[in-house]
C-alpha positions as a printed NumPy array, in Angstrom:
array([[  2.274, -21.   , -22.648],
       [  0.671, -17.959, -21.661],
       [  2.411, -14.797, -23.007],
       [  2.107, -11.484, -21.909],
       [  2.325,  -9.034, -24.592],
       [  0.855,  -5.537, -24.663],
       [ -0.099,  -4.954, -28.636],
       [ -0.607,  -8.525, -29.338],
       [ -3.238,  -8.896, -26.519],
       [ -5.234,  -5.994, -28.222],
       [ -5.459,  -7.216, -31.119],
       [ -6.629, -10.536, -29.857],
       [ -8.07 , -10.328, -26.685],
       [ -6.854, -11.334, -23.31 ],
       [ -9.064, -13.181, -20.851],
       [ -9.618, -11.519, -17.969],
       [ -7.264,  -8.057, -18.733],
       [ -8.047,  -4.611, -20.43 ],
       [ -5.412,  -3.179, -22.282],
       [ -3.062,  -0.414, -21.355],
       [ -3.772,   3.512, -22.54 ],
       [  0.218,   2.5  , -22.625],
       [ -0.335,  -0.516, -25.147],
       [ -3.51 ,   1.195, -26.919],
       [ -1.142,   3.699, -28.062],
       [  1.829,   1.328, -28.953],
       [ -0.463,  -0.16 , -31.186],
       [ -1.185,   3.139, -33.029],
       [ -5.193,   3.301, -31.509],
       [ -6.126,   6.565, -30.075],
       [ -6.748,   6.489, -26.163],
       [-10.282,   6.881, -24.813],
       [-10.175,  11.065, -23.985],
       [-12.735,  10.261, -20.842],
       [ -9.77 ,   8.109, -19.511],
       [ -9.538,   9.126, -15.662],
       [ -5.612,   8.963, -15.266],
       [ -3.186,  11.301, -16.216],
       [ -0.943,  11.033, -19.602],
       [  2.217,   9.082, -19.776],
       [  5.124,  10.642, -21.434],
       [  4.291,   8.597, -25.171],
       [  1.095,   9.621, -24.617],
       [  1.597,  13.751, -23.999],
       [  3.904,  13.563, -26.828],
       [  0.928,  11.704, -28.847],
       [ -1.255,  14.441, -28.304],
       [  1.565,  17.249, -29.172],
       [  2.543,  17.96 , -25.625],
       [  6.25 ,  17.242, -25.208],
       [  7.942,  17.131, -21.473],
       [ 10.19 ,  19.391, -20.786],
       [ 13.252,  18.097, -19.085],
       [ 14.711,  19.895, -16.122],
       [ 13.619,  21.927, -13.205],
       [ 13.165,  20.425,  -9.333],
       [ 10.136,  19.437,  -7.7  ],
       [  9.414,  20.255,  -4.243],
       [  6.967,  17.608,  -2.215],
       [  6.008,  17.268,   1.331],
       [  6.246,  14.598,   3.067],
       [  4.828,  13.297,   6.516],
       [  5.739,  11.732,   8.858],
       [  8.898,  11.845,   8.671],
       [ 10.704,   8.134,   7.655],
       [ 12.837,   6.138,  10.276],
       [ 14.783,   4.726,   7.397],
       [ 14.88 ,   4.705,   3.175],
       [ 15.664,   1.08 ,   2.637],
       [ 12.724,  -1.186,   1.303],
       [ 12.073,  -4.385,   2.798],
       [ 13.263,  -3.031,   6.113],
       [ 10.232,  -0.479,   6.367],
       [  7.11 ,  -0.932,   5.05 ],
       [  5.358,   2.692,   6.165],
       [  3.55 ,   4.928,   3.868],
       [  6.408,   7.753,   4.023],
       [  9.198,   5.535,   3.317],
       [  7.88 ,   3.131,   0.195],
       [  6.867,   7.231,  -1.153],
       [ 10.986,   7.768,  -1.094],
       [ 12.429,   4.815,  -2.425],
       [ 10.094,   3.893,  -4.921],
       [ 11.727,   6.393,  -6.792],
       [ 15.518,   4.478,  -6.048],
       [ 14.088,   0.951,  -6.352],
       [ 11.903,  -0.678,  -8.923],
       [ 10.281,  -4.064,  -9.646],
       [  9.867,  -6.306, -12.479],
       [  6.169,  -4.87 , -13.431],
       [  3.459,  -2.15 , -11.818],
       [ -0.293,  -2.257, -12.084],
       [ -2.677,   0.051, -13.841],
       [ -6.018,   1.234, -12.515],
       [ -7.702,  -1.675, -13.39 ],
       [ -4.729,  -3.976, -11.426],
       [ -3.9  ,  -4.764, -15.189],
       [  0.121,  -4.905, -15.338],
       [  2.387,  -2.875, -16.938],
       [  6.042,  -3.47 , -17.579],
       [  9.203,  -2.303, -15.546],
       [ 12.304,  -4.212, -15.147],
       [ 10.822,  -7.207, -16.793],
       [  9.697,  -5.983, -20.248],
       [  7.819,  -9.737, -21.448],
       [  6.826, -12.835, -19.16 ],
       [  5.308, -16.295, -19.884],
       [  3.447, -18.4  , -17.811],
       [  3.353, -22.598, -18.112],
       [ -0.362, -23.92 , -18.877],
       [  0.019, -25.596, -15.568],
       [  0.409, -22.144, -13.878],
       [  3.562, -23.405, -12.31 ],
       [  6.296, -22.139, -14.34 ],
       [  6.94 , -17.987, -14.674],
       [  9.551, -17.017, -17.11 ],
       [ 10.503, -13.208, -17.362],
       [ 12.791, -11.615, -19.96 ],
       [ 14.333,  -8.42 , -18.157],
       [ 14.944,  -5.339, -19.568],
       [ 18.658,  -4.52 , -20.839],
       [ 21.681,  -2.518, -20.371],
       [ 20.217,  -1.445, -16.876],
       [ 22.688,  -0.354, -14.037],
       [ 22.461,  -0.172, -10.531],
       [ 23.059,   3.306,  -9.46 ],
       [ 26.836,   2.699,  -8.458],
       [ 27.217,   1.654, -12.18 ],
       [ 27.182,  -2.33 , -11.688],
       [ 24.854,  -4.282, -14.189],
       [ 21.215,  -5.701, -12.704],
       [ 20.891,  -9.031, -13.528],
       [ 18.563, -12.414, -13.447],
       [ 20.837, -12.613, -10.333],
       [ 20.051,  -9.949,  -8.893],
       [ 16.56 , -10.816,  -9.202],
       [ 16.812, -14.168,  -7.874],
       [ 18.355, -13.01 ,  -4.913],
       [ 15.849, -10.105,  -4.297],
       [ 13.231, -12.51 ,  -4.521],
       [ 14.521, -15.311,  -2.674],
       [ 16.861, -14.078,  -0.256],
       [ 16.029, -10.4  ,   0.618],
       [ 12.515, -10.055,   0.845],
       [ 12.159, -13.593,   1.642],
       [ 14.324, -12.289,   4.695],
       [ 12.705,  -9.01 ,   5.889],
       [  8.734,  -9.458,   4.422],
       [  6.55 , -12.107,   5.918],
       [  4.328, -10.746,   3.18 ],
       [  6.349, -11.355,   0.555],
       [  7.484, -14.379,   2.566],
       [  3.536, -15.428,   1.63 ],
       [  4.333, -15.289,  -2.147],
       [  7.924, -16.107,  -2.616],
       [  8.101, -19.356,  -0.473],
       [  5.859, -20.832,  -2.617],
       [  8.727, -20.988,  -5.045],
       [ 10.318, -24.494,  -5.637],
       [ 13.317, -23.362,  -8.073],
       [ 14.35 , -19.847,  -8.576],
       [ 16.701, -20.339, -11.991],
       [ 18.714, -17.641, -13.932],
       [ 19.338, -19.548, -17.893],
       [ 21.376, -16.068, -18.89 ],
       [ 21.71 , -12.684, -17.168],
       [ 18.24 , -11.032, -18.736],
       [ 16.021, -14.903, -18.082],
       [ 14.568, -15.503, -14.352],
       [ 12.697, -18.882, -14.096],
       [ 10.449, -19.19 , -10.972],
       [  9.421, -22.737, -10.985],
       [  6.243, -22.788,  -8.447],
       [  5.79 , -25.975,  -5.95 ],
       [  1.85 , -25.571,  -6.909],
       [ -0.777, -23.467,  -8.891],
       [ -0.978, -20.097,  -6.679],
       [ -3.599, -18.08 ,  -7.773],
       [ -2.061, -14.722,  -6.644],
       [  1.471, -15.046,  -7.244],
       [  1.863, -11.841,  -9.6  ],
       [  0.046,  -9.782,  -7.097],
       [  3.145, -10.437,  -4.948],
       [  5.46 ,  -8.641,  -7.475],
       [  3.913,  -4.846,  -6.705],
       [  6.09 ,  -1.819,  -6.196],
       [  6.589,  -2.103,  -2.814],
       [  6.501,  -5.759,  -2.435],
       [  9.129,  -7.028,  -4.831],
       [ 11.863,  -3.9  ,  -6.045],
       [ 14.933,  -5.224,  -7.046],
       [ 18.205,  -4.893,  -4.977],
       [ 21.918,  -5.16 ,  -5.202],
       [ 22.642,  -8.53 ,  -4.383],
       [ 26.566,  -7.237,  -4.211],
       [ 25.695,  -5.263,  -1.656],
       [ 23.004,  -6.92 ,   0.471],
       [ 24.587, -10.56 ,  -0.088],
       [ 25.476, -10.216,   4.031],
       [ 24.411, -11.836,   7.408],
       [ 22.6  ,  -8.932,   8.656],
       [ 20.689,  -7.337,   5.616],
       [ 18.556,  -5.231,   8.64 ],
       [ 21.499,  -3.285,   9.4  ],
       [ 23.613,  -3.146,   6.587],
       [ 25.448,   0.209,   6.292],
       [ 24.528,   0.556,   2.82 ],
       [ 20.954,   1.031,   3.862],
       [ 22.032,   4.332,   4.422],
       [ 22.702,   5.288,   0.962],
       [ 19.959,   3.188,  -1.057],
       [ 21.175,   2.226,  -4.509],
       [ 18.714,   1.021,  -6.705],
       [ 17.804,   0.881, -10.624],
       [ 15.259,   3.55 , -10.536],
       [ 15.105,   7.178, -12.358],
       [ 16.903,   8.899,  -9.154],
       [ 19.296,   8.711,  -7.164],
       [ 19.382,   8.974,  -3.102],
       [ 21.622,  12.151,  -2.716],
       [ 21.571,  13.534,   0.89 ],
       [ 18.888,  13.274,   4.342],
       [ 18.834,  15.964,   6.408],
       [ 16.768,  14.415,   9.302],
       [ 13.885,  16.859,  10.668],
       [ 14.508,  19.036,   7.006],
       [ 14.672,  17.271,   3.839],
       [ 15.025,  14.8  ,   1.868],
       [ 16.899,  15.057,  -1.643],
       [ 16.941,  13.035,  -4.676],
       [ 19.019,  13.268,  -8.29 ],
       [ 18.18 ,  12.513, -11.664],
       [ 20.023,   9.612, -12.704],
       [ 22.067,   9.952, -15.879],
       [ 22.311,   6.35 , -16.536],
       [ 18.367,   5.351, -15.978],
       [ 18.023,   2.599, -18.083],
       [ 15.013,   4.234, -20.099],
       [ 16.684,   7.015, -22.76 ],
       [ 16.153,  10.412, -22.037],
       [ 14.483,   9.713, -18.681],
       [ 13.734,  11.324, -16.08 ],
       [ 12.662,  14.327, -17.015],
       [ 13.118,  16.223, -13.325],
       [ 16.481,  17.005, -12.035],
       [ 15.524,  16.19 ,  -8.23 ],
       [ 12.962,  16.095,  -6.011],
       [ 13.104,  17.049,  -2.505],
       [ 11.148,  16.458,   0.395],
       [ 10.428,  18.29 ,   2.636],
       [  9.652,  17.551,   6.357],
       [  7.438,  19.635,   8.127],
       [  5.724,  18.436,  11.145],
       [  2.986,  21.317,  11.481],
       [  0.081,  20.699,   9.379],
       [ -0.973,  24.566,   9.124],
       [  2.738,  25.255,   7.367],
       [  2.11 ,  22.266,   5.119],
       [ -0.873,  23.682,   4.314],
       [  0.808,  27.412,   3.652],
       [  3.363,  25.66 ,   1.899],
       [  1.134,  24.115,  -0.313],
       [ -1.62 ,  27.006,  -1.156],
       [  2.149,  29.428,  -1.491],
       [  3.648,  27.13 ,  -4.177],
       [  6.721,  26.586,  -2.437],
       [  5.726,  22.873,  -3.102],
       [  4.094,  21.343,  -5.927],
       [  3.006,  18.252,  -4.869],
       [  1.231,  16.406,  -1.274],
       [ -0.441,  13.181,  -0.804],
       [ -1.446,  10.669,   1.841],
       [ -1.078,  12.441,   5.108],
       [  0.333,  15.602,   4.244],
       [ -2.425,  17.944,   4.254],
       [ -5.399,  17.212,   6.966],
       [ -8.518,  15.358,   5.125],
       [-10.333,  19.114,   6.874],
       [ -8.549,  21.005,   4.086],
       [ -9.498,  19.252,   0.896],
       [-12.383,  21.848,   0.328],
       [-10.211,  24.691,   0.437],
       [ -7.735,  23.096,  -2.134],
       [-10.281,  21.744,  -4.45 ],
       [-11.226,  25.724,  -5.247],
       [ -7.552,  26.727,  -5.82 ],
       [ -6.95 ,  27.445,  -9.435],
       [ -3.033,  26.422,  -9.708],
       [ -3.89 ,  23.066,  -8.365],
       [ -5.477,  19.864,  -9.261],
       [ -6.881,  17.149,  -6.075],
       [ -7.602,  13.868,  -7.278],
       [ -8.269,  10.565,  -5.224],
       [ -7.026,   8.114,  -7.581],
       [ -3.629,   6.371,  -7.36 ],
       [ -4.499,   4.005,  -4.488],
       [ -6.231,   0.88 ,  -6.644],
       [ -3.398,  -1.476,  -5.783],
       [ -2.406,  -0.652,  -2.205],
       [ -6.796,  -0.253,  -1.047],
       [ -5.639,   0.969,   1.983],
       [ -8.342,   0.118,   4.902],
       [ -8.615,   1.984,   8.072],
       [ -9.089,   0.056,  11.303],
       [ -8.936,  -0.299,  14.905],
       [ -6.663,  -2.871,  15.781],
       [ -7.224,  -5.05 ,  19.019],
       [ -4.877,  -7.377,  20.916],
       [ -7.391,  -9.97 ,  21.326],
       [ -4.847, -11.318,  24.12 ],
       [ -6.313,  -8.729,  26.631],
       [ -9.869,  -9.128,  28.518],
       [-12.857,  -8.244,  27.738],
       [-11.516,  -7.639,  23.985],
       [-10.804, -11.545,  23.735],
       [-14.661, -11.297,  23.384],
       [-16.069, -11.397,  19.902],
       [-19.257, -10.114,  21.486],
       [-17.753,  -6.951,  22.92 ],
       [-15.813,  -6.236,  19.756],
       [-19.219,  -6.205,  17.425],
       [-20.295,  -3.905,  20.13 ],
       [-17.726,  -1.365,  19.861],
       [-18.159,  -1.724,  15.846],
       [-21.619,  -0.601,  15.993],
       [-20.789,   2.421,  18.593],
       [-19.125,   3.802,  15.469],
       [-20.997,   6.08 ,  13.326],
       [-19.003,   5.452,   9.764],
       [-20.81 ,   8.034,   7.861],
       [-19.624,  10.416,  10.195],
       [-16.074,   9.442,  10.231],
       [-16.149,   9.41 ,   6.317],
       [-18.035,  13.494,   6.562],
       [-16.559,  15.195,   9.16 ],
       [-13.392,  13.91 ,   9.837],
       [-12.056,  12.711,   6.192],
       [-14.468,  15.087,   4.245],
       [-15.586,  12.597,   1.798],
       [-12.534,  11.117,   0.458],
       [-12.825,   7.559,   0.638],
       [-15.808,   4.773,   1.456],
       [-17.367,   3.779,   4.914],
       [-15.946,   0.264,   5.183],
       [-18.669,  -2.945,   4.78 ],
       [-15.702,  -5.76 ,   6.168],
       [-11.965,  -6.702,   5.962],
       [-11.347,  -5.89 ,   1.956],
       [-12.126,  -2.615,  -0.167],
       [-13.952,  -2.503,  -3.305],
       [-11.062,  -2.152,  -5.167],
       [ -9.314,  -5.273,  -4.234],
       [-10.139,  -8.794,  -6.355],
       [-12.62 , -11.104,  -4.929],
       [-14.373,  -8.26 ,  -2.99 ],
       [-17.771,  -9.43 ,  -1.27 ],
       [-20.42 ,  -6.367,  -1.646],
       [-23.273,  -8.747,   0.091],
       [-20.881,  -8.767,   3.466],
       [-22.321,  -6.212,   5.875],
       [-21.083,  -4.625,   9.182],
       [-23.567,  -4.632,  11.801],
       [-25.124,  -1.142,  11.671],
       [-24.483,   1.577,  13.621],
       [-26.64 ,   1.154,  16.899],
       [-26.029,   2.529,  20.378],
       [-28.991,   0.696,  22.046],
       [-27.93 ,  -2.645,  20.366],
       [-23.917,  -2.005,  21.183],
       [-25.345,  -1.462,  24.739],
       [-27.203,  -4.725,  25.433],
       [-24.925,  -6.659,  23.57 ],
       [-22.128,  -5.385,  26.212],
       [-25.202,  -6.549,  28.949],
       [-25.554,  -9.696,  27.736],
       [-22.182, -10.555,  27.97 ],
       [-21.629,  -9.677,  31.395],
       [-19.885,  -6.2  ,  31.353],
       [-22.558,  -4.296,  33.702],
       [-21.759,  -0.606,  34.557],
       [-20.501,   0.683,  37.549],
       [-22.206,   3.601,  39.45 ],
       [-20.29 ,   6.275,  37.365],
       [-21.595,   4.004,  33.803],
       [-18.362,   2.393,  33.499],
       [-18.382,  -0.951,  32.242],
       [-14.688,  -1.41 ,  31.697],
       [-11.622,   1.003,  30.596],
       [ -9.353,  -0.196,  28.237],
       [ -6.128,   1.537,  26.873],
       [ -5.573,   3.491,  23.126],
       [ -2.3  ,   4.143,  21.14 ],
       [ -3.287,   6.435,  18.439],
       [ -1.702,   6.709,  14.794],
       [  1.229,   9.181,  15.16 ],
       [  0.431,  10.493,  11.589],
       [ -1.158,  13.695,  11.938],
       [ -4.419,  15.862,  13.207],
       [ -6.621,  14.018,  11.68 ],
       [ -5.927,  10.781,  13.114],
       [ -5.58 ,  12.466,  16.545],
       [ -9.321,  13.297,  16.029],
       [-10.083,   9.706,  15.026],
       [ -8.876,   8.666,  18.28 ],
       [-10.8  ,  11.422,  19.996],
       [-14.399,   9.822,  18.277],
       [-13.042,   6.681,  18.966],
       [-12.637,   7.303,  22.669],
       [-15.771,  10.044,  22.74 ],
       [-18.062,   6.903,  21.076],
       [-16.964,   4.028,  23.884],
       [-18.162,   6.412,  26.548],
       [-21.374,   6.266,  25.178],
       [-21.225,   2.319,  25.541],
       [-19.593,   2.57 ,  28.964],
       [-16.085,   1.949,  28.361],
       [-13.512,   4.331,  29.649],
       [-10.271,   4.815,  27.033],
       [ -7.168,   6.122,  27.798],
       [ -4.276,   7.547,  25.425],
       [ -1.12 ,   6.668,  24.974],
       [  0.369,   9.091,  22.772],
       [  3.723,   8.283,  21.027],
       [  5.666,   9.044,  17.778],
       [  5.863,   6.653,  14.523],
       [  8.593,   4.749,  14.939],
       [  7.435,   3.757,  18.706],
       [  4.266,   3.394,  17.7  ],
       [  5.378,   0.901,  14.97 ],
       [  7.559,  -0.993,  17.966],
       [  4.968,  -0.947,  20.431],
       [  2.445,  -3.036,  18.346],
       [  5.606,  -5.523,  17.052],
       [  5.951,  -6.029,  21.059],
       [  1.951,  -6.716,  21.388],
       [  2.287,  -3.561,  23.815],
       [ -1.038,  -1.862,  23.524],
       [ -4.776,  -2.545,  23.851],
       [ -6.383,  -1.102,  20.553],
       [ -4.837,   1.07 ,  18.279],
       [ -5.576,   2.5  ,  15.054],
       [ -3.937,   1.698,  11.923],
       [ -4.433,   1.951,   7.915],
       [ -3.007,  -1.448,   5.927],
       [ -2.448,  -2.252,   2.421],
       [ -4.527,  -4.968,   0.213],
       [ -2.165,  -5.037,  -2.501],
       [ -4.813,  -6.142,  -4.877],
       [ -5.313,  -9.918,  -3.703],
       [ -7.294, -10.879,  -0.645],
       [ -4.448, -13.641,   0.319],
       [ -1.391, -11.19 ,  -0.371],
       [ -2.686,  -8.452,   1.749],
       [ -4.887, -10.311,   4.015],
       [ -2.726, -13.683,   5.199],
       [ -0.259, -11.518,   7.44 ],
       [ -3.201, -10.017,   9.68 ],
       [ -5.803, -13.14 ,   9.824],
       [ -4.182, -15.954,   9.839],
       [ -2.231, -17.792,  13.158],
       [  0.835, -18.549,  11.616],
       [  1.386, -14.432,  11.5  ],
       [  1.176, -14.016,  14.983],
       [  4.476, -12.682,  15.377],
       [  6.943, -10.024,  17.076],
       [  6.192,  -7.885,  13.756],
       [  4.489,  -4.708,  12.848],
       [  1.689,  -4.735,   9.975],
       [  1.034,  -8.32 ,  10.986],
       [ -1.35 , -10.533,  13.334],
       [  0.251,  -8.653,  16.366],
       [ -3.312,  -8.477,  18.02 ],
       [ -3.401, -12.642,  18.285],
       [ -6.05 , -13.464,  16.144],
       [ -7.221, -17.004,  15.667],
       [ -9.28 , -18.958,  13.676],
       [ -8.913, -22.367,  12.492],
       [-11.09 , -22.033,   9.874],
       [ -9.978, -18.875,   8.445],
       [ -6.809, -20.395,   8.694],
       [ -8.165, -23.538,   6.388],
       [-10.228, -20.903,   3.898],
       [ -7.183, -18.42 ,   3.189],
       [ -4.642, -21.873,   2.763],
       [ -7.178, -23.068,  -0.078],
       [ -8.094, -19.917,  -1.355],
       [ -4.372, -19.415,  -1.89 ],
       [ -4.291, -22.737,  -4.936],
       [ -7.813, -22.051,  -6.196],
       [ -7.071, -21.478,  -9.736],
       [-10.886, -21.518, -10.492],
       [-11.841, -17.484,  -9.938],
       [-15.515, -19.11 ,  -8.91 ],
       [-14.14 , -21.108,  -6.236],
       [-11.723, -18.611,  -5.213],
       [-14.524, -16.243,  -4.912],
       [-16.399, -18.813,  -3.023],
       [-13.829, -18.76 ,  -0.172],
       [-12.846, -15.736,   0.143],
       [-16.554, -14.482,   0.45 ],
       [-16.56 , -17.128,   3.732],
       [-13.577, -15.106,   4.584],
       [-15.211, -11.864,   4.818],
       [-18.386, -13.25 ,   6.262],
       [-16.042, -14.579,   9.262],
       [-14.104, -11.67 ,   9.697],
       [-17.417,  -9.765,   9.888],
       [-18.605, -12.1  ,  12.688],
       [-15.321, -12.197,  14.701],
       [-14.452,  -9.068,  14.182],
       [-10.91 ,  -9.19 ,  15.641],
       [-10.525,  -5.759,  13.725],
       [-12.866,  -2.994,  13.655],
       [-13.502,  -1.826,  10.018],
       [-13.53 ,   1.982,   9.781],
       [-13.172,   3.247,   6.089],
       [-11.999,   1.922,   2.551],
       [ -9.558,   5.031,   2.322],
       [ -8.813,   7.088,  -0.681],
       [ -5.775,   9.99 ,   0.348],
       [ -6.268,  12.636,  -1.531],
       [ -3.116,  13.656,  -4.075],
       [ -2.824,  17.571,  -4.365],
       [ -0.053,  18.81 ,  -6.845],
       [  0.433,  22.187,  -8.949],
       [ -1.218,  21.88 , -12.178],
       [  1.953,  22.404, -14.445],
       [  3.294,  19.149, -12.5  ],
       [  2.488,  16.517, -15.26 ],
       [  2.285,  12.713, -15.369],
       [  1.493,  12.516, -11.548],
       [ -0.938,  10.073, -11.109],
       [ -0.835,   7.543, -13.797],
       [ -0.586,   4.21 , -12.356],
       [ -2.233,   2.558,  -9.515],
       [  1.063,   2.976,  -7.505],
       [ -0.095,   6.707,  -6.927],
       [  2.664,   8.796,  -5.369],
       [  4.802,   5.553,  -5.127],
       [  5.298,   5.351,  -8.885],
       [  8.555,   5.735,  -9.665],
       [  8.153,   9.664, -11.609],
       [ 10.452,   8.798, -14.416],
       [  7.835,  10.152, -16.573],
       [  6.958,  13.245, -14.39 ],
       [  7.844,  16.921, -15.297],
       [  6.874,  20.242, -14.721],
       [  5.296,  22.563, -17.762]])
């Protein structure tokens, strides 16, 4: 057996994993000072600084959430909320290493089938009822097996889900697969009441209006359009934690009072797309705050423009590469994001396992686009239209609006006329799950493993009535075959080996168009400690967060 223990595993070594500033200090050896993350709470207090309990902090938040249940939303905004209310069995540090949560010790069989995780004790669900391997179990193989087709990708690989007492969980795997803890992320696997979401319809169940969960706070009141508040809760599970007594977020749908809001102090904390990438300048010479771009290892968020494929001309590989290299990346990554983040080279980010840095895009080239468009039939018309096609922007502020603008401003060059269709998030989310638009733009999670965060936009089996999957159509028997045996390749070299054929494919089909490996900037008020400290970012769950 293979057993996961933080101060043991420095002493001796574990393949493969870098221990923890969290377990370097547990075992009594001073953390590296050029560490780039923020202190935990042990740690401040290591180095004489203790938190201070009490006081509330104030965050934007934008857009505003359709709903604060997870596993029934998967948007940026909402897995921000609850990941304070809900929390899973382990999170990942910077270096995708993990870190315990609910489960504080795990083992796993020599034949990487069999998972065994000892659970935390004494921890309550927020209406006071005990969390159990049962509740677990259910999460796992009811609820998220129920709302997530990517979870669905990890957990029905399961052959026996099995509870020996209330604090044991035994997942018993039908086969070796190579990514299975990469399934168990923040805002992938949380843990849930299972007597309350034990229904038919776990969609619409009226409790999803008051989340209960195991985490430091509580859900407390929604004032839609206004704010958003949450409560310390007095029975967290951890002693003496949280340190804040709420947090509130607040809605504001004008990006210059976000801004003001900000820069005033009347919040101390913004991240993903609450201030416009145009401001980061101005906020990086404030002296009461700090800007930093970490936080986002796990999730490598990837821009794109998504394309139903279902739609002609774009069911044309060749016109696709041809709109790729209309794009000029480095000027995306300048002008419109100011920096913060990477020009995309394919489907995965750097910071995502098995990453290919010898896969290149096709280089930015208006001549080239333009033949290739010849060569495939699309002549222009008399005005230099070749075809027009229609565009659904991301409803998620200026920014992206100005994205679409380039977007639509660089097809002209190549002769194809674009037209908007403007709409709000929770339409634009049910647009795409009814396959109605023509390309869109979007930003999707990686979740650390190629197969996890990949499966659910490549492969056919995901082309379904969903948002954040294959809505666009895609298909490709052998990426199909690749991702299937990536999925059991125990051997990192042979998992490597595939999933490097991946990218190369997805380079040369290009059923998305690859726009930037995306790093939101996190601005908060430099007496706001602890905020950045796993690679959850802003989706951590702040029980260790408090203001100086």
């Amino acid at each position: 057996m293979s057993d996961f223990d933080p101060v043991r595993d420095l002493a001796n070594g574990h393949p493969g994993r870098l221990p923890s500033r969290r377990a370097l200090l547990k075992a009594g050896v001073a953390a590296a000072a050029t560490a780039p993350f923020l202190m935990r709470a042990n740690e401040a207090m290591a180095q004489g600084i203790t938190p201070k309990r009490g006081g509330t902090l104030t965050s934007l938040l934008t857009p505003e959430p359709p709903v604060l249940m997870i596993g029934v939303n998967a948007q940026a905004p909402t897995l921000t909320v609850v990941s304070k209310i809900f929390q899973p069995l382990f999170t990942y540090t910077p270096t995708l290493d993990f870190e315990p949560v609910l489960a504080k010790s795990w083992t796993i069989s020599d034949d990487k089938k069999v998972y065994t995780f000892r659970l935390q004790e004494n921890v309550k669900f927020h209406d006071g009822q005990p969390m159990t391997a049962d509740d677990v179990i259910f999460s796992a193989m009811k609820f998220w097996m129920t709302l997530s087709l990517r979870a669905r990708i990890v957990f029905a690989r399961i052959e026996k889900a099995e509870a020996p007492d209330p604090h044991t969980v035994v997942f018993t795997l039908k086969e070796p697969f190579a990514p299975f803890l990469y399934g168990f992320g923040g805002t992938g696997f949380t843990i849930v009441p299972k007597h309350l979401y034990d229904v038919a319809d776990m969609r619409n169940n009226p409790n999803n209006a008051k989340p209960i969960g195991t985490g430091p706070f509580k859900f407390v009141e929604w004032q839609r359009g206004s704010f958003i508040r949450l409560r310390r809760n007095e029975e967290y599970w951890k002693p003496n934690q949280p340190y804040l007594d709420e947090i509130v977020y607040r809605i504001v749908p004008d990006s210059q009072s976000r801004a003001l809001a900000l820069q005033s102090g009347q919040v101390q904390l913004a991240g993903g797309n609450d201030i416009e990438p145009f401001d980061l300048p101005r906020f990086q010479a404030q002296p009461n705050l700090a800007v930093t771009l970490k936080g986002w290892e796990y999730y490598g968020p990837l821009a794109w423009i998504d394309i139903n494929k279902r739609i002609k001309p774009l069911d044309d590989a060749r016109v696709r590469r041809a709109m790729s290299m209309a794009l000029d990346r480095s000027f995306i990554l300048q002008k419109l994001w100011f920096g913060s983040g990477k020009v995309a080279t394919g489907p995965l980010c750097e910071t995502t396992k098995f990453y290919d840095a010898s896969v290149k895009l096709p280089p930015f080239d208006l001549a080239a686009a333009n033949k290739l468009l010849d060569d495939a039939g699309h002549k222009p018309d008399a005005s230099g239209v070749r075809f027009t096609i229609r565009h659904l922007p991301l409803p998620y502020g200026e920014v992206w609006t100005r994205l679409s603008e380039y977007f639509r401003a660089s097809m002209q060059k190549i002769g194809i006329n674009v037209t908007m269709e403007t709409t709000d998030a929770g339409s634009h989310s049910a647009r795409m799950a009814k396959w109605d638009y023509e390309t869109s733009i979007n930003y999707i999670y990686q979740v650390g493993d190629a197969n996890i965060g990949m499966e659910q936009y490549f492969t056919s089996e995901n082309i379904k009535n969903v948002a954040f999957n294959n809505v666009g159509g895609y298909s490709n028997p052998r990426v199909d075959e690749v991702l299937a045996k990536a999925r059991y390749a125990i051997d990192p070299v042979e998992r490597q080996k595939l999933l490097s054929e991946f990218q190369r494919i997805a380079v040369e089909d290009m059923p998305y168009i690859y726009l930037l490996q995306m790093s939101f900037p996190t601005y908060y008020a430099k007496r706001l400690n602890n905020t950045i400290t796993t690679a959850m970012g802003i989706a951590d769950d702040f029980d260790d967060v408090f203001l100086a």
